[in-house]
N, C-alpha and C positions, 0 to 999 in steps of 0.2 A: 727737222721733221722726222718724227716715227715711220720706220717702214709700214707697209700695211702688213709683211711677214712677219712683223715683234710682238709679240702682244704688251700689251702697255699696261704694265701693273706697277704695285706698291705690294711689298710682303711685311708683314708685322707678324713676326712669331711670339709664341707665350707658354712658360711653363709654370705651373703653379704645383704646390705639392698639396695632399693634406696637408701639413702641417701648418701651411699659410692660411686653410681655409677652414681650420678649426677656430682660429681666432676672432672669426666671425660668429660670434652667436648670437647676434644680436640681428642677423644679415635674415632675410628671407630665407634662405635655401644654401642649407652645407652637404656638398656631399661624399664620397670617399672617389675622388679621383684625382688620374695622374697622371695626365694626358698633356701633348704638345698642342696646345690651341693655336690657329693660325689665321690671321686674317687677310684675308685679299682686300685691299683696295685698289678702284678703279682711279688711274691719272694718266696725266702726260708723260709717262717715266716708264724704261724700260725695270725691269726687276735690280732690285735695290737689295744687295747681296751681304749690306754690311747698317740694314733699316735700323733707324736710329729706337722703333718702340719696341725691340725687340729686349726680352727681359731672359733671355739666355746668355750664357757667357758665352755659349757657341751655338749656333745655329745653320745646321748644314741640311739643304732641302735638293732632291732627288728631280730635276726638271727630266720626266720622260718623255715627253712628248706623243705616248702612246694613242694612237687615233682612237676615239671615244663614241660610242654608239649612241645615238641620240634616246634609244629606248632603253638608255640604263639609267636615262636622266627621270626622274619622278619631279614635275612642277606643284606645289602646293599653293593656292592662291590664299592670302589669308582674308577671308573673305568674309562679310557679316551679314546674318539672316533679312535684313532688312532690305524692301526692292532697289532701292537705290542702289545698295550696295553688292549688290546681285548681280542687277545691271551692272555696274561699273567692272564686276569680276567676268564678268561674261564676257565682255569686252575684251577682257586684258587677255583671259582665253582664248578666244579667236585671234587674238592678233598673233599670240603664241604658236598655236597650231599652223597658221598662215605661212610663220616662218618659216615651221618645221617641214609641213609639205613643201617648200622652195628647194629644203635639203636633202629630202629622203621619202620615202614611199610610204615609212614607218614612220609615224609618227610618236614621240613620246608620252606620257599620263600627264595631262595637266588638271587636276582635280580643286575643287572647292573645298574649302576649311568648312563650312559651315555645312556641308551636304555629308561629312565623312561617319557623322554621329548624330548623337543625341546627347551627348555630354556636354552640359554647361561650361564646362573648364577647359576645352579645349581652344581655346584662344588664347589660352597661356603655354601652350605647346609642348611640355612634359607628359598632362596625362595622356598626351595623342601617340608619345613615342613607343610605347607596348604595340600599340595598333600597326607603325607602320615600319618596325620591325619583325612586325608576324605580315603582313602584306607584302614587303618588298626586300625582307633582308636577302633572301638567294636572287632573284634575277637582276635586283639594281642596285647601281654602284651609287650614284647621288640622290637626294633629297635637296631642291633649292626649295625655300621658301621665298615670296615676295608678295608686296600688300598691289592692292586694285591698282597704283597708279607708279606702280614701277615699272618703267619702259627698260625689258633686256632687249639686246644684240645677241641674237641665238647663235650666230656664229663666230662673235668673242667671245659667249660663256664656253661652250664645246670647248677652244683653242685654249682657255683657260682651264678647265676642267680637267683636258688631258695634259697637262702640266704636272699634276700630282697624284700620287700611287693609289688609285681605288682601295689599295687592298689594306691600304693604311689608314691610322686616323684622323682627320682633316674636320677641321673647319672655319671657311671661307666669309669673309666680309668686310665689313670697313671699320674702323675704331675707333670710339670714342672712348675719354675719360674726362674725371671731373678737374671742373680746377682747383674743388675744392673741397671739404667735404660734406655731404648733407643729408638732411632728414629722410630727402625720398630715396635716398639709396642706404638708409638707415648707420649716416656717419661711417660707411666701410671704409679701410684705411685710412681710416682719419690723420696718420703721420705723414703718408704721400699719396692722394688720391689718385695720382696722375699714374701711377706703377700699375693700377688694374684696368686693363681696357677690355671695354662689350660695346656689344656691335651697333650699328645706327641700321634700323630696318628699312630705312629709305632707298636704301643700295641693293636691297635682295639676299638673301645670305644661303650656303650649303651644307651640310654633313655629310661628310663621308659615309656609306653604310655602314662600315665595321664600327663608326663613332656611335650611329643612330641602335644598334644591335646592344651595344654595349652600355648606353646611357638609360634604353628600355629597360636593361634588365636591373638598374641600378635604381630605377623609377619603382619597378614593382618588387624589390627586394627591400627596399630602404623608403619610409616615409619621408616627405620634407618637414624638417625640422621649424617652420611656420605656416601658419595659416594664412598669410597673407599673400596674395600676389599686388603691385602695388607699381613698380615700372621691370613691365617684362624684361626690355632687352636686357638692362643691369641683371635681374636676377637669372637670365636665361645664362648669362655671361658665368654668373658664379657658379650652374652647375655643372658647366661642361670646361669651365677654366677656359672658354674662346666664345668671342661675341662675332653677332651677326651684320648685318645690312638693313633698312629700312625704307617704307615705301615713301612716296612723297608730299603724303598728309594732306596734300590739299587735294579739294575736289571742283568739277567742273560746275561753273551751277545750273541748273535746271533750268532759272527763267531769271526774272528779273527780282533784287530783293525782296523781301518780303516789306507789306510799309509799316512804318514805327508803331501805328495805330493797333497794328496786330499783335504786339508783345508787352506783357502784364511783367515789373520789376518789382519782385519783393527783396529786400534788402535787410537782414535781421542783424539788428542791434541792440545794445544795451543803453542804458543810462550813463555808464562809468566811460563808454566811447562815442558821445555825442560828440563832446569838444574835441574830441582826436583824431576819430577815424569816418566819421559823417562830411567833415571840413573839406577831407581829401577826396571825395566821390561829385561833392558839389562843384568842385574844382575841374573834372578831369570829365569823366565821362554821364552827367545826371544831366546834365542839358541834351542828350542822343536820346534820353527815354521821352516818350510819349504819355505814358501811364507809369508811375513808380509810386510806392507805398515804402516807409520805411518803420517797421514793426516792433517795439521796444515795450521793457516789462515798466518804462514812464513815458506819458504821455505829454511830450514837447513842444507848442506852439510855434516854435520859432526854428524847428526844423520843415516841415511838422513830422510827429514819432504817433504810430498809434499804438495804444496797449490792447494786445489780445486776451487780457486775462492771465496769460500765464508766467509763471514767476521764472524771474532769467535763474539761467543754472551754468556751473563753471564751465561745463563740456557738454558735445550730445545734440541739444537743442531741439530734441525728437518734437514734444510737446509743442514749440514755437513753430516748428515745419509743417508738421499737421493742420495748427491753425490758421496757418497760410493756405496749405491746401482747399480744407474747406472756406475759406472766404474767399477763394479764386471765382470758383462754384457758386456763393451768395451772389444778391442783388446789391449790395454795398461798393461791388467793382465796375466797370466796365465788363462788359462780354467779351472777353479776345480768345483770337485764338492758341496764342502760347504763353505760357509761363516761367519765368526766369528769376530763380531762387539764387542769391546771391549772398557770402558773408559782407560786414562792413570792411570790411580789407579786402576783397576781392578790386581787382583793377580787372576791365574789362572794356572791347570794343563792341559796342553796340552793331555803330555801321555793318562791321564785320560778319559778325552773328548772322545779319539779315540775311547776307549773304548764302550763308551757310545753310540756314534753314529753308532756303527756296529748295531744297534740293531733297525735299519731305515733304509727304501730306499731313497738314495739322486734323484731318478729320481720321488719322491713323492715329494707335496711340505710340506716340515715339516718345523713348526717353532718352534725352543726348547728354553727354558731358564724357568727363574721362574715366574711364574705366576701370575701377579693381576690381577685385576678388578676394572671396575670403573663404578658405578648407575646397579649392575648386579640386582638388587632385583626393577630395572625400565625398565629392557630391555636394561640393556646395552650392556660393551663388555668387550673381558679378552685384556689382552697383556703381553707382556714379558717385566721387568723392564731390563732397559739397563746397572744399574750396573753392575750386577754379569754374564754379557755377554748373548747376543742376537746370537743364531746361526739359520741359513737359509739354506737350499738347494737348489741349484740352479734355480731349478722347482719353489721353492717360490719366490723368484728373480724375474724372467720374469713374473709371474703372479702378483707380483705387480707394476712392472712397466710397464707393459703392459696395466693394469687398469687405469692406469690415476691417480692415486691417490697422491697426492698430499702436500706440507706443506704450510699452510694458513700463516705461519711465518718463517722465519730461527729460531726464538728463539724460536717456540713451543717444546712440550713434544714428542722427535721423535718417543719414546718407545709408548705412549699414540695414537700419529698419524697411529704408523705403524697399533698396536690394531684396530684401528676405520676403516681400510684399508683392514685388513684380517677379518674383522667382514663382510664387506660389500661382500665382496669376499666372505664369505662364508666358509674359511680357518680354521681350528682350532688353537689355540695354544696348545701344548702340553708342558704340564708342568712335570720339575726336580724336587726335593728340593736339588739335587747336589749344584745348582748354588745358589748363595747368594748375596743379595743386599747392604750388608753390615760385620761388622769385625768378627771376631770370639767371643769375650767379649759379640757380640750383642746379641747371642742365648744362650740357657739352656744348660747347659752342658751335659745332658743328651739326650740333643734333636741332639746334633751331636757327641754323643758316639755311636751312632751306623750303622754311614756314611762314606762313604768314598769322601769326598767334593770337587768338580770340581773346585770353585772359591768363592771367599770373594770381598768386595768392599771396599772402604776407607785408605785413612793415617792414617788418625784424629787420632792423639796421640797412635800411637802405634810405633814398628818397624817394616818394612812393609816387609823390607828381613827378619829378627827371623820370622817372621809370616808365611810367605811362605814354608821359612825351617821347620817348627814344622807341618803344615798343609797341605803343597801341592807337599814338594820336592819331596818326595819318589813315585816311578813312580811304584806301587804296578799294578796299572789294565794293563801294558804292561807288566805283567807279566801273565803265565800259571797259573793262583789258582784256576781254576775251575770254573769262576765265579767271579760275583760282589759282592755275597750278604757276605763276608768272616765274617762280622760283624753281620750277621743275626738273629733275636732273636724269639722265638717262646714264643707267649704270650697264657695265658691261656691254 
C-alpha cells in the first residue's frame, strides 16, 4: 500500500530533436524545437526512475519538493460555447474552487476556454498560447489544462507539481502512442509508431510557463506548416515534443434518450457498394433506425437506394449532402427532429447516439460530430469530419439552407463546405470524441479504454461486423447506469 506522504506517479520522459521532426512533412505541425517533453502519469506506483517509455539514454529529473502556491496554478477548463457544455464546465469550476478554498484563502484562476476569445481556433490550443503567455507568463508558474469531466485531486496535483523546477521546461501528462501507423495522425513514424508518445486529454495535462512563453513565441514567429488540425492531442504532441492528458469524453445525460422516432438516417452510397458496404449496415446497426433512407446516384428496389439526381463523384460528395439536406426539410420525409448523415462504411451505435443527444435542445441549432479544423491559427474554421457521422438538428437545417450556402462543386469536401457554412452563420460546431473518423486499430488503446464510442469509419482490412460486435453492439447507454461516464477515471 502507497503511503498517503508518496505521491504516486509514473514519469515517461521524451527528447526529440529537430531533426527527428523535420521528417515529418507530411505531419500537421513541425516546429523548431528541442525541448525535454515529459509526461506524468497518474498510477499505483511510486516514481519509476529507470520508466520503460522513456526515449533518452539518460534521463535525470530534479525531484524538489518545493511548496507550490496554489495562485501560480492557472486552470483552463477546455470548455465549448454550447449550454450543456457551459454547464458541465461550470460545474467542474466550482468543484475546483471548492477545493481550493479547503486549502487556502487564495484561490487560483480557473477560467473557461470558450469565454478567453473570440477566436475560432482556439480549441486547438496553439493559437491561445500568445495570449496566455502575455496574461500569465510573470506571475504563474503552471497552465493545467483539462476537459468538463475530468475529476482533479487538487491536493495530488500541488504535491505533484511541486516535484518539478517551475523554472524549467515541463510538460506533464499521460502517454499514449500508436500501435500502428495511421491516417489520422498522417502515417507519423510509420517505422516504429510506438517511439512517439502524446498525451491522452482525459487525464488533464500541464506546461510549465517557461515551456508556454517559449512555445508562444515560436507560434507567432513560425507559421504551422498545415492547415489542418485533425487529432489535437497527436499534433499538440508534435509541437511541443510532450503530450498531454485528457478528459473523460463522456457526458452525463440530461434525461432520458431521445426516442428512435426522433432521428432521420441518411446514409450515402453509391451503385459500385450496394453489394459491399449496404450488406454490412443491414447486418449490424439498420434494424436501431426508425426512419433511414439510403441515397445512391441508382435507384435499388431491393435495397431500397434513392437517386437524388445527382451524379456520384470519386471524393467530396458536397452535391449528395446538400440534397440530403434539403430533402430532410421537404414533405417526402417524416418531420424529425434530428438528422444523422452517415458514409456507407460508417459503423455506428444508434442506441448510443440517443443517449448522447438528450443532452441538447433539438429546437437549438446543434451541429455534433468530431471536430477538425482547417487554417484555425489564420482565422479559419472547425467542421465536423463526415466519417464518423455528422448529426444536425433541425434548427441547424433550415439555418443553413435558408442561408444560401452553397457547393462550389458536387465533388467538393461536403464536411469542409458545411464548416465554411456554419462559420459564416456564426454557428458553432460542438465536438464528441464519441464519434470517430476512422477504425478502432487507428487510436491508442488507451485513448478508447475509457469511452464508450458512438461510431468508427472504414472497411480497410478489417471485419467490419467483428468490429461492431466488439465495439458498438451492446446497447449499454439505453440502458439505466446512471449515467455515461461508467468508464470514468479520476486523474491526479
Amino acid at each position: 500500500m502507497v503511503s498517503k506522504h508518496v505521491i504516486s506517479i509514473e514519469v515517461a520522459v521524451f527528447q526529440q530533436t529537430l531533426l527527428s521532426l523535420l521528417t515529418l512533412a507530411s505531419t500537421c505541425i513541425t516546429s523548431v524545437i528541442q525541448t525535454v517533453a515529459l509526461i506524468l502519469s497518474c498510477s499505483q506506483k511510486v516514481i519509476d526512475w529507470h520508466d520503460p517509455f522513456s526515449l533518452c539514454e539518460q534521463s535525470l529529473i530534479s525531484v524538489l519538493c518545493v511548496p507550490l502556491d496554489l495562485r501560480e496554478i492557472v486552470f483552463i477548463i477546455q470548455s465549448q460555447s454550447h449550454y450543456f457544455h457551459v454547464r458541465q464546465a461550470e460545474r467542474r469550476r466550482a468543484d475546483l474552487l471548492k477545493q481550493a478554498h479547503s486549502l487556502t484563502e487564495k484561490p487560483p484562476e480557473v477560467l473557461l476556454l470558450h469565454d478567453l476569445s473570440d477566436n475560432e481556433g482556439d480549441w486547438s490550443i496553439l493559437p491561445l498560447l500568445p495570449y496566455l503567455s502575455y496574461s500569465f507568463g510573470k506571475n504563474s508558474s503552471w497552465i493545467v489544462f483539462l476537459e468538463e469531466e475530468t475529476d482533479v485531486k487538487m491536493t495530488k496535483l500541488v504535491q505533484v507539481l511541486a516535484k518539478f523546477d517551475k523554472n524549467k521546461e515541463w510538460f506533464l501528462g499521460k502517454p499514449l502512442h500508436d500501435q500502428e501507423s495511421t491516417i489520422i495522425h498522417h502515417y507519423a513514424f510509420a517505422e516504429n509508431p510506438s517511439v512517439f508518445k502524446y498525451p491522452d486529454f482525459a487525464a488533464a495535462w500541464a506546461l510549465s510557463v517557461p515551456l508556454v512563453v517559449r512555445l508562444a513565441n515560436k507560434v507567432k514567429d513560425e507559421p504551422l506548416k498545415s492547415d489542418f488540425t485533425i487529432d489535437l492531442k497527436h499534433e499538440s504532441g508534435l509541437t511541443t515534443c510532450e503530450p498531454f492528458f485528457h478528459s473523460c469524453l463522456l457526458f452525463p445525460p440530461k434525461g432520458e434518450p431521445v426516442i428512435t422516432e426522433d432521428i432521420f438516417v441518411a446514409v450515402k452510397t453509391c451503385r459500385k457498394f450496394h453489394s459491399e458496404r449496404v450488406p454490412v449496415i443491414k447486418k449490424t446497426w439498420e434494424k436501431d433506425a426508425f426512419f433511414l433512407e439510403y441515397y445512391s446516384d441508382h435507384a435499388d428496389p431491393s435495397i431500397p437506394t434513392i437517386n437524388l439526381g445527382i451524379p456520384n463523384t470519386e471524393r467530396g460528395h458536397c452535391g449528395k449532402t446538400f440534397a440530403i439536406l434539403q430533402r430532410f426539410l421537404s414533405s417526402s420525409v417524416p418531420n424529425t427532429k434530428w438528422l444523422l448523415v452517415v458514409d456507407d462504411d460508417t459503423l455506428i451505435s444508434l442506441p448510443r447516439l440517443r443517449v448522447l443527444l438528450s443532452c441538447y435542445d433539438s429546437s437549438q441549432p446543434v451541429c455534433l460530430g468530431e471536430r477538425y479544423g482547417y487554417g484555425l491559427s489564420q482565422g479559419g474554421y472547425s467542421y465536423i469530419t463526415g466519417g464518423g457521422g455528422m448529426v444536425f438538428s433541425r434548427e441547424a437545417v433550415v439555418r443553413l439552407i435558408n442561408s444560401g450556402c452553397k457547393c462550389y462543386s458536387n465533388d467538393a469536401p461536403d464536411d469542409m463546405v458545411l464548416g465554411m457554412c456554419l462559420n459564416a452563420l456564426g454557428l458553432p460546431v460542438t465536438h464528441s470524441p464519441l464519434f470517430h473518423q476512422a477504425r478502432p486499430e487507428d487510436y491508442a488503446g488507451d485513448f478508447l479504454a475509457h469511452q464508450v464510442p458512438i461510431s468508427f469509419h472504414k472497411h480497410w482490412n478489417i471485419d467490419p461486423v467483428a468490429v461492431f460486435n466488439k465495439w458498438l453492439k451492446d446497447d449499454l447507454w439505453a440502458k439505466p447506469l446512471g449515467g455515461l461516464n461508467q468508464s470514468i477515471k479520476t486523474e491526479l
